[in-house]
Legacy VTK file of the C-alpha trace (Angstrom):
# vtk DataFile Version 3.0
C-alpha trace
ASCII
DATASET POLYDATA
POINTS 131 float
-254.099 -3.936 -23.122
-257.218 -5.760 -22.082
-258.853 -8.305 -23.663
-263.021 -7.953 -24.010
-266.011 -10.158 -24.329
-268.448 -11.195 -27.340
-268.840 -9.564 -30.706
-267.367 -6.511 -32.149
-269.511 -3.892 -33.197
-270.518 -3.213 -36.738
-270.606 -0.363 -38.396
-273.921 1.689 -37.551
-273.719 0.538 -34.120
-274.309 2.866 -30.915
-270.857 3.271 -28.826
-270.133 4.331 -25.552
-266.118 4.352 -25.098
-264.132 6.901 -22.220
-260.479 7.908 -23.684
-257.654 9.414 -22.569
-256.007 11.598 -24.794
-252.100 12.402 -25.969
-250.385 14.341 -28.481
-246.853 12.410 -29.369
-244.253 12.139 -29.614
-244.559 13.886 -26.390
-247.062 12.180 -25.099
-248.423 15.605 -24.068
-251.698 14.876 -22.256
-254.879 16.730 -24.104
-257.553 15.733 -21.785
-257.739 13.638 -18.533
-259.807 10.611 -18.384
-262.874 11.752 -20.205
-266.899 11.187 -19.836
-268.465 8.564 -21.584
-269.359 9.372 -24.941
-271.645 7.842 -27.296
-271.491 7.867 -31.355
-272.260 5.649 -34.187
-269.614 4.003 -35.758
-269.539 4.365 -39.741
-271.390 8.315 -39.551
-268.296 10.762 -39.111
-268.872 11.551 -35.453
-265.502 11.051 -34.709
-261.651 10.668 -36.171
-261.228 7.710 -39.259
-259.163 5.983 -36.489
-261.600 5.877 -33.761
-263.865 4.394 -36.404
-261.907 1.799 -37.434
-260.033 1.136 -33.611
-263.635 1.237 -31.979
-265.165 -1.266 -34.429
-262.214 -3.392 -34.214
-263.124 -3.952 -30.668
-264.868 -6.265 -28.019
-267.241 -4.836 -24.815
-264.835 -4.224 -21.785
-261.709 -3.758 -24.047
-259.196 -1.783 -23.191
-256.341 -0.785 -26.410
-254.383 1.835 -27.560
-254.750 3.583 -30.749
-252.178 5.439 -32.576
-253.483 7.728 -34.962
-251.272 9.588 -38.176
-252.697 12.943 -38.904
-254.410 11.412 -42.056
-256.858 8.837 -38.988
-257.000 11.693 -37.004
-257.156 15.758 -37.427
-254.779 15.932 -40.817
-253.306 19.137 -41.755
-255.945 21.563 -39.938
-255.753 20.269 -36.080
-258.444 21.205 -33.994
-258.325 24.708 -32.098
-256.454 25.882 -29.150
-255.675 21.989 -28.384
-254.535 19.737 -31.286
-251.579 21.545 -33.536
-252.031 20.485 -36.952
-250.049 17.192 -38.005
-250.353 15.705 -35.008
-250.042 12.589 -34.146
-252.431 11.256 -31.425
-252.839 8.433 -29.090
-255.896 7.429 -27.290
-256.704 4.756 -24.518
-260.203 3.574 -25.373
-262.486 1.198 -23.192
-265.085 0.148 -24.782
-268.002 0.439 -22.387
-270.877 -0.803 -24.334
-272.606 -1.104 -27.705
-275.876 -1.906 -29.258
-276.488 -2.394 -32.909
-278.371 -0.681 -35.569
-282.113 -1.911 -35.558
-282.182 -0.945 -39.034
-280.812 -3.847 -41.744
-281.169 -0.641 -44.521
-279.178 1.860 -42.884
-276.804 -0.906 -42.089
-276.466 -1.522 -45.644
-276.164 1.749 -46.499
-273.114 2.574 -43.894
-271.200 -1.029 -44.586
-271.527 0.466 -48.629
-270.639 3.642 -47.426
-267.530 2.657 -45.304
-266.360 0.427 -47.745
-265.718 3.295 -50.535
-264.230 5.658 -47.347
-261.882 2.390 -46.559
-260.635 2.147 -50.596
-260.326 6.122 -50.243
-258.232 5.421 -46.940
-256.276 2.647 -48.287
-254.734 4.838 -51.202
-253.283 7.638 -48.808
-251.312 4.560 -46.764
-252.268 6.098 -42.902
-250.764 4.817 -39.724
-253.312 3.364 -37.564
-252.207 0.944 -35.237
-254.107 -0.533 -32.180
-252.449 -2.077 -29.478
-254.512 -4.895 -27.748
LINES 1 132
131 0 1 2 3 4 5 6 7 8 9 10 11 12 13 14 15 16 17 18 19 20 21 22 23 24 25 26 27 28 29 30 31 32 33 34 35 36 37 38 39 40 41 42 43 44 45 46 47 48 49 50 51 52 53 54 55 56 57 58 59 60 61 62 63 64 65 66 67 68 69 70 71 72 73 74 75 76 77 78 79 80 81 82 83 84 85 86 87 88 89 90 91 92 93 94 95 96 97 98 99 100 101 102 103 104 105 106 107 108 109 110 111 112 113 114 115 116 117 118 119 120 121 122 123 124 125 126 127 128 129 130
């Protein structure tokens, strides 16, 4: 949608992304625009596909994700707003990011995502990011 500037971040790094949210094929709005929100990319603090999407991305970006149930909420939804086997698409900016000052948690969460992406890989998901 828009293209950013510089790196992408790695996994362990500090996000801050605003999103809007749908539920399709609807396109049933979840949330407005929402408040910027910070995580760590690689720690479970968010869906699989906000992982991946997030990481995949430059400072300033603008995309669209498309998350399957399996990159997003699966079979269980979230209460009173996601039905279960949804699936959900998100317009992430990426605001900012900083990286990981620590090279041994790095390690540990590249290692760690690696086994979670051969896990991933096996079930086939939809994940697709529009740039």
């Amino acid at each position: 949608m828009i293209s950013g500037e510089g790196e992408c971040p790695m996994v362990g790094s500090s996000v801050i992304v605003v999103s809007e949210a749908y539920i399709l094929p609807q396109k049933q709005a979840l949330l407005g625009t929402s408040k910027p929100q910070k995580f760590k990319i690689g720690r479970n603090c968010v869906i699989s596909g906000w992982d991946r999407g997030v990481e995949s991305m430059k400072k300033g970006e603008v995309a669209l994700l498309t998350c399957s149930p399996e990159w997003a909420y699966g079979n269980r939804g979230r209460e009173h707003d996601v039905p279960p086997d949804a699936t959900l698409q998100y317009k992430v900016t990426l605001l900012d990011w900083v990286q990981s000052k620590s090279r041994r948690e790095d390690f540990f969460f590249k290692k760690w995502n690696a086994e979670k992406k051969k896990k991933r890989e096996r079930k086939s998901p939809v994940l697709q990011l529009v740039l």
